[in-house]
C-alpha positions as CSV (number, residue, x, y, z in Angstrom):
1,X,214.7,200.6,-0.7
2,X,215.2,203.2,2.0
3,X,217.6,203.4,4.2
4,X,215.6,202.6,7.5
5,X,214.2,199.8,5.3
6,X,217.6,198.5,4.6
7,X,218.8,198.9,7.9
8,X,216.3,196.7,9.3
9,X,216.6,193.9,6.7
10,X,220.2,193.9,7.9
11,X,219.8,193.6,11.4
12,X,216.8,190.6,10.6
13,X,219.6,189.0,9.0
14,X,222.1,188.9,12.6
15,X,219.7,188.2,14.7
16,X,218.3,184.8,13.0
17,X,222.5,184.1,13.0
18,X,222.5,184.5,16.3
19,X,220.3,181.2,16.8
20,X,218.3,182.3,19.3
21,X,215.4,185.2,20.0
22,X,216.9,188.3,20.4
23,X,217.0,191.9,18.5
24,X,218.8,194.9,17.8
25,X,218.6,197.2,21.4
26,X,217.1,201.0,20.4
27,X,219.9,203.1,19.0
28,X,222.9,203.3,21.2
29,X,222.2,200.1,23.2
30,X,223.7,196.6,23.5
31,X,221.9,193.3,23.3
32,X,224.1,190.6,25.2
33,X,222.3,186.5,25.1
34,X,224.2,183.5,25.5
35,X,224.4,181.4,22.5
36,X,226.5,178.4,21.8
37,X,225.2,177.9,17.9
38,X,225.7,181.9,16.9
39,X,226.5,182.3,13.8
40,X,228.4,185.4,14.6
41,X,231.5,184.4,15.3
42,X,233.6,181.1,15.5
43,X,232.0,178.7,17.8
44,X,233.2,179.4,21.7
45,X,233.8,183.0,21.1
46,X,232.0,186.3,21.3
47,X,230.5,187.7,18.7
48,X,229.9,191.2,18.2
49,X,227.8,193.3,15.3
50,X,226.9,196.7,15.3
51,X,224.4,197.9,12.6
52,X,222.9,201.7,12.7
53,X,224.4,202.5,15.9
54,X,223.0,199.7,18.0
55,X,224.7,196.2,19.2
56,X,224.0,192.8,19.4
57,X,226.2,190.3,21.2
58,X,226.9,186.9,21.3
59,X,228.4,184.7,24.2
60,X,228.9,180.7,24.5
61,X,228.1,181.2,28.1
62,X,227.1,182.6,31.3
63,X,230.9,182.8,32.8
64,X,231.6,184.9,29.3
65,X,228.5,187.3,29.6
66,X,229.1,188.0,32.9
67,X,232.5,189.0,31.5
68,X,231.1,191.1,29.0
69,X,228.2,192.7,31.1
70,X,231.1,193.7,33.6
71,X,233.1,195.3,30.8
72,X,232.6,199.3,30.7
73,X,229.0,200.6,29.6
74,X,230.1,202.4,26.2
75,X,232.8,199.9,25.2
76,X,230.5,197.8,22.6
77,X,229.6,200.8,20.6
78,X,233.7,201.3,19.7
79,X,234.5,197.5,20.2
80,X,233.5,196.8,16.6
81,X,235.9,199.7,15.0
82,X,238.8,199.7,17.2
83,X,240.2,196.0,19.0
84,X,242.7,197.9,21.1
85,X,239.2,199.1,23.3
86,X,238.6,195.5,24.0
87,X,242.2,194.3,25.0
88,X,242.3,196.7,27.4
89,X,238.4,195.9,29.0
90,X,238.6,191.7,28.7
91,X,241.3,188.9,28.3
92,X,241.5,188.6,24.9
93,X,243.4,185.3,23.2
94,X,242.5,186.2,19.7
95,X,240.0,188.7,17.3
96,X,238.9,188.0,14.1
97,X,238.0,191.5,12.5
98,X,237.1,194.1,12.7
99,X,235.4,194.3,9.5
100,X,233.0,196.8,8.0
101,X,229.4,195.6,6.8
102,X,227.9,196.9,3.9
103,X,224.3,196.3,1.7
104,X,222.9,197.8,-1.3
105,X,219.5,198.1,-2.7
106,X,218.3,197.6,-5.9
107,X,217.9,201.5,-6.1
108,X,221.2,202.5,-4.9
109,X,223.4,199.8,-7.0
110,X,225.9,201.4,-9.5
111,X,226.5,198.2,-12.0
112,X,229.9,198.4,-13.7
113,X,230.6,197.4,-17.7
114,X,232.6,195.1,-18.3
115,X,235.9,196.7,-20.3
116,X,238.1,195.0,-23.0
117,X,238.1,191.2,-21.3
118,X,234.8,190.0,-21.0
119,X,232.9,188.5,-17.6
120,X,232.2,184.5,-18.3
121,X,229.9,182.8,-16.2
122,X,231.3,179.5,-14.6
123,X,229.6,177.2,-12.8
124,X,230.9,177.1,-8.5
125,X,233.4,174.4,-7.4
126,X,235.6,175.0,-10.7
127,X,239.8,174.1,-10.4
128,X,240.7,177.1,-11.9
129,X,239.0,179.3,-9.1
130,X,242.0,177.0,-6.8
131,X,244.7,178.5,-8.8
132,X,243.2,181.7,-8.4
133,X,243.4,181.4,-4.3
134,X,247.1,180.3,-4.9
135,X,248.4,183.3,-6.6
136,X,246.5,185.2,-4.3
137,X,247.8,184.0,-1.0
138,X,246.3,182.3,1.9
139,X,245.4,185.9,3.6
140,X,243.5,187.3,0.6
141,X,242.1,183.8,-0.3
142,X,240.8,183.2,2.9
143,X,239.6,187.2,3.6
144,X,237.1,186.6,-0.1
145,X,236.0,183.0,0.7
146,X,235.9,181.6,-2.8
147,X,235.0,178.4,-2.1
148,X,231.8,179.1,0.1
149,X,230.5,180.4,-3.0
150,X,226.3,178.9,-4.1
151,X,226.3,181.1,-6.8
152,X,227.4,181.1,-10.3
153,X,231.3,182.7,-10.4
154,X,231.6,185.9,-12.2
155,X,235.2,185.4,-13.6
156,X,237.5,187.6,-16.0
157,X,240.0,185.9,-17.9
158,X,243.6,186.9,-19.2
159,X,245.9,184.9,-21.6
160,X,243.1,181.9,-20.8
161,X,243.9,182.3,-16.8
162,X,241.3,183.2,-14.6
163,X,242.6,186.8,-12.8
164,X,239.2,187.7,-11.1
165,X,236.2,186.0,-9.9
166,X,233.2,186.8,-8.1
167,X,230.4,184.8,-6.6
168,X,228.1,185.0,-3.5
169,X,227.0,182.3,-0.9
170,X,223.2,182.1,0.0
171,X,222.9,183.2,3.5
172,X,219.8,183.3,6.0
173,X,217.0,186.3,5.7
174,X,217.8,186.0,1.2
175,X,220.8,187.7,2.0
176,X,223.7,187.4,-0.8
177,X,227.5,186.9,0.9
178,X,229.3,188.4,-2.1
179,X,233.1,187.2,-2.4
180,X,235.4,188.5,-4.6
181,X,239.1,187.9,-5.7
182,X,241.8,189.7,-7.7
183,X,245.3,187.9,-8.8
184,X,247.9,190.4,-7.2
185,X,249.3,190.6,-10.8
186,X,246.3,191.8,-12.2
187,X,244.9,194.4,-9.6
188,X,244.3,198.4,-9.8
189,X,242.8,198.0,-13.3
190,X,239.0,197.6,-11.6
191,X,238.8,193.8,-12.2
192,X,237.0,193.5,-8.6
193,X,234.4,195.6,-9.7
194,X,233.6,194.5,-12.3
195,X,233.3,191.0,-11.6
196,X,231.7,192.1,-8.2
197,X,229.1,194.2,-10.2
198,X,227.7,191.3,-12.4
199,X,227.7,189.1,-8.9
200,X,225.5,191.8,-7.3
201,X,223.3,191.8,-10.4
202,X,222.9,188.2,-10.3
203,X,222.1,188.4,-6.7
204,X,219.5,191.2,-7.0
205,X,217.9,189.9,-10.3
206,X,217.0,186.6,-7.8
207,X,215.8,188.8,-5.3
208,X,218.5,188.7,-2.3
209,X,220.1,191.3,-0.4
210,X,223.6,191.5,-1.4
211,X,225.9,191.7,1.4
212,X,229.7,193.3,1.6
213,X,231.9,192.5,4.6
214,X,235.7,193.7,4.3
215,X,238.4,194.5,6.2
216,X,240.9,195.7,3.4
217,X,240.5,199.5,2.3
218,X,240.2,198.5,-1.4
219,X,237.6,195.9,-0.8
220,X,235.6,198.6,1.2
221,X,236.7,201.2,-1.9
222,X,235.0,198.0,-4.4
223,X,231.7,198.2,-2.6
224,X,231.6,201.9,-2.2
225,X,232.2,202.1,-6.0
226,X,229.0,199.7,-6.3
227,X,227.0,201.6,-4.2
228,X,227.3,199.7,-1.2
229,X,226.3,201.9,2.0
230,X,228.5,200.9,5.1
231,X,225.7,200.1,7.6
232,X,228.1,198.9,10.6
233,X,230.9,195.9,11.8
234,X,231.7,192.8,12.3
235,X,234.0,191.4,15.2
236,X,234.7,188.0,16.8
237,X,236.7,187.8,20.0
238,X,238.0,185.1,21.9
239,X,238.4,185.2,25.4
240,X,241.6,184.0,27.5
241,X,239.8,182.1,30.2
């Protein structure tokens, strides 16, 4: 799939999440509508994405888009990379982000073998996937999203504990939400990718666009190392009002 081509499959896929009619402004514009069911962010905030150097924003209302619209012209093209912009341009009581978004194609996917412990296939929902989350910590747990997974988990085991799992969650627009997980014990030995790499098979094989979003530099590194292509960001703010 070319890149234009999966640049616009991208941006299809924030614009139905942001539950009403809108697109993606020309390159280097902003798209502001009020919506109070986006999917973008955390219901009452802002939501901003940027994909392929254009910007689509979300606000609950009309007294927070007026906010926005007043904020300076180029602040929504660096709002997505750098929160320290928009603490200084709105009253900010909280961000969530910002985190890089990343797709790959069917062309562009590098698949990884798995190496002396083999990938098993378990069915979503399973307990062991909780212990997982535990040694992992609430940050990391919650930054994967386990247990939003639809798909089947991807899971590498290691004295019969599970110490890396991937899945994906069925989004809007076919799109594949991949989450993935690593035991602190058991991570720099390439366990996320190659958990990650049979969970992006999967997700291709059924047809969807597999999705990356990350803040971490080694979950970005996983995706890279799949052949994810970083297409733009994700951020949610919430406004001090």
């Amino acid at each position: 799939m070319p890149m234009d081509a999966l640049l616009l499959v991208a941006r299809g896929l924030w614009e139905e999440l942001a539950g009403v009619p809108v697109s993606f402004a020309p390159t280097g514009g902003v798209s502001v509508v009020v919506s109070a069911e986006s999917g973008l962010c955390p219901a009452g905030w802002v939501g901003v994405v940027a994909l392929g150097g254009s910007v689509l924003v979300t606000v609950p209302d009309r007294s927070a888009a007026a906010l926005v619209r007043d904020a300076p012209a180029g602040l929504w093209t660096e709002a997505v990379v750098d929160e320290a912009l928009v603490r200084e341009a709105l009253p900010v009581a909280g961000t969530l982000g910002p985190a890089a978004l990343s797709y790959v194609s069917p062309e562009g996917f590098r698949p990884v073998r798995a190496g002396v412990l083999p990938v098993e296939q378990l069915p979503a929902g399973q307990p062991e996937l909780r212990r997982l989350e535990a040694a992992a910590g609430d940050t990391d747990a919650g930054e994967a999203g386990l247990s939003g997974i639809t798909s089947p988990v991807f899971v590498v085991r290691e004295r019969g504990e599970v110490v890396a799992a991937a899945g994906y969650e069925v989004w809007p627009a076919r799109t594949a939400h991949l989450s993935v997980l690593t035991a602190p014990a058991a991570r720099g030995r390439g366990l996320a990718r190659v958990t990650g790499s049979a969970a992006v098979a999967h997700a291709l094989a059924a047809g969807l666009l597999p999705q990356w979003r990350a803040r971490p530099p080694a979950s970005r590194r996983v995706a890279a190392a799949l052949g994810f292509t970083e297409l733009g960001s994700q951020l949610s703010i919430e406004l001090d009002r």
